[in-house]
C-alpha positions in Angstrom: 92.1 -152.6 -60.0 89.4 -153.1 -57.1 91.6 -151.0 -54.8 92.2 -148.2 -56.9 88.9 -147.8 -57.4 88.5 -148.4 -53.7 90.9 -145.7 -52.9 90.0 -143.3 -55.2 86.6 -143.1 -53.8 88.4 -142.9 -50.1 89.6 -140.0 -51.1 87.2 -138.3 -52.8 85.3 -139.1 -49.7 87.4 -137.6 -47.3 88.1 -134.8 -50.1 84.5 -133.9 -50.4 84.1 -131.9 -46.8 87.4 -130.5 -47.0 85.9 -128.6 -50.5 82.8 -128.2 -49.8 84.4 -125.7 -46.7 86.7 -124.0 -49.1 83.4 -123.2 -51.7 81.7 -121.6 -48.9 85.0 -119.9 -47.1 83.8 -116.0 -46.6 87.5 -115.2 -48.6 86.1 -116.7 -51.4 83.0 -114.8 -51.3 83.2 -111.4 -50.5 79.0 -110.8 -50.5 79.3 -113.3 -47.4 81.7 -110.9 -45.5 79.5 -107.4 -45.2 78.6 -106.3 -41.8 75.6 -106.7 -40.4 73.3 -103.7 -40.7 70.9 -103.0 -38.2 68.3 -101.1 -39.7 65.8 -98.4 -37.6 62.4 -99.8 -37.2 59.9 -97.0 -37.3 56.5 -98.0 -35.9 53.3 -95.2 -36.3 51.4 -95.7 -33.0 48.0 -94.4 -34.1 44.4 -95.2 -32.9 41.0 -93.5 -33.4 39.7 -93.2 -30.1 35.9 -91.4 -31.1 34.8 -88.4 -29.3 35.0 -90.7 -25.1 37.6 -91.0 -23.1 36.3 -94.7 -22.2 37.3 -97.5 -24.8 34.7 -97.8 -27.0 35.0 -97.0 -30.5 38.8 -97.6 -30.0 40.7 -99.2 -33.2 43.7 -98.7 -35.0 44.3 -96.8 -37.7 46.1 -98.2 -40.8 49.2 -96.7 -41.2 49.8 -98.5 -37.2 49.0 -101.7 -38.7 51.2 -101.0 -42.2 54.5 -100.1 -40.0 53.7 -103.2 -37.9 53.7 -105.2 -40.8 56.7 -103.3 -42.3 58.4 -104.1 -39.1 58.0 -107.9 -39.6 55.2 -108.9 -37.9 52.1 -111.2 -40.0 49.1 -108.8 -41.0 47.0 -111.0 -38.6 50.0 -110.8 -35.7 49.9 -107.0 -36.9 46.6 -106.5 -36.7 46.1 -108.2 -33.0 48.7 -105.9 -31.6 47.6 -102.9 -33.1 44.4 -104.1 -31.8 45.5 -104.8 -28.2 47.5 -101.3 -28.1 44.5 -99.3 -28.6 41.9 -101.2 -26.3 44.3 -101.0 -23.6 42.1 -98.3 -21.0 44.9 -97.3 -19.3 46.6 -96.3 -22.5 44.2 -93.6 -23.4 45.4 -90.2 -23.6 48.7 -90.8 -22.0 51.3 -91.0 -25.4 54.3 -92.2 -23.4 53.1 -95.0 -21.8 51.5 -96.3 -25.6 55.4 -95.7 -26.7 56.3 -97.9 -23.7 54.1 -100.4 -24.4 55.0 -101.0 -28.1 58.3 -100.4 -27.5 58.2 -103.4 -24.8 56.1 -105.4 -27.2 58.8 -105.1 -30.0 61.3 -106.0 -28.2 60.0 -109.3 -26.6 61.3 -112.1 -28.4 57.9 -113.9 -28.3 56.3 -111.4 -30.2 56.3 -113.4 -33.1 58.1 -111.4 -36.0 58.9 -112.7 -38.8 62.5 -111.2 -39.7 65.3 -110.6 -37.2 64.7 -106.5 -36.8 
């Protein structure tokens, strides 16, 4: 009697693994099996830069800090970027090199988002 039971719960031991795998096989569950989508991150690079060309009333405007947020990133993380971006002197007036520098921010890995985009 003692090593039935004994045996029995051997092999529902060694059983458990073995279906635990199948239950999570991705033939089993088709949801498990779509591709992996990589969706287009739009971010609005927009600062009000006042009436100077020198930094001083520099900040961002919202819709920068809604797309950063949209694109993953905390509303503080957001907000400290978008701040960054348009304080940077040598990124006033010159469009590309704001585009560069976001673009370069976004794609650094310690950037700190918080979704895989």
């Amino acid at each position: 009697m003692k090593v039935t039971i004994i045996v029995t719960a051997l092999a529902a031991a060694f059983a458990g693994p073995v279906w635990a795998h199948g239950a999570n096989n991705k033939r089993d569950h088709p949801h498990l099996e779509r591709p992996h989508v990589h969706e287009r991150t739009t971010i609005v690079v927009s600062c009000f830069r006042g009436p100077w060309k020198d930094v001083i009333w520099d900040r961002p405007n919202s819709n920068f800090v809604d797309s950063l947020v949209n694109a993953g990133y905390t509303y503080p993380t957001a907000h400290a970027i978008a701040e960054r971006v348009c304080r940077d002197d040598s990124l006033v007036g010159n469009p590309g090199a704001m585009k560069a520098a976001m673009e370069r921010i976004f794609h650094d890995a310690a950037s700190h988002r918080n979704r895989n985009h």
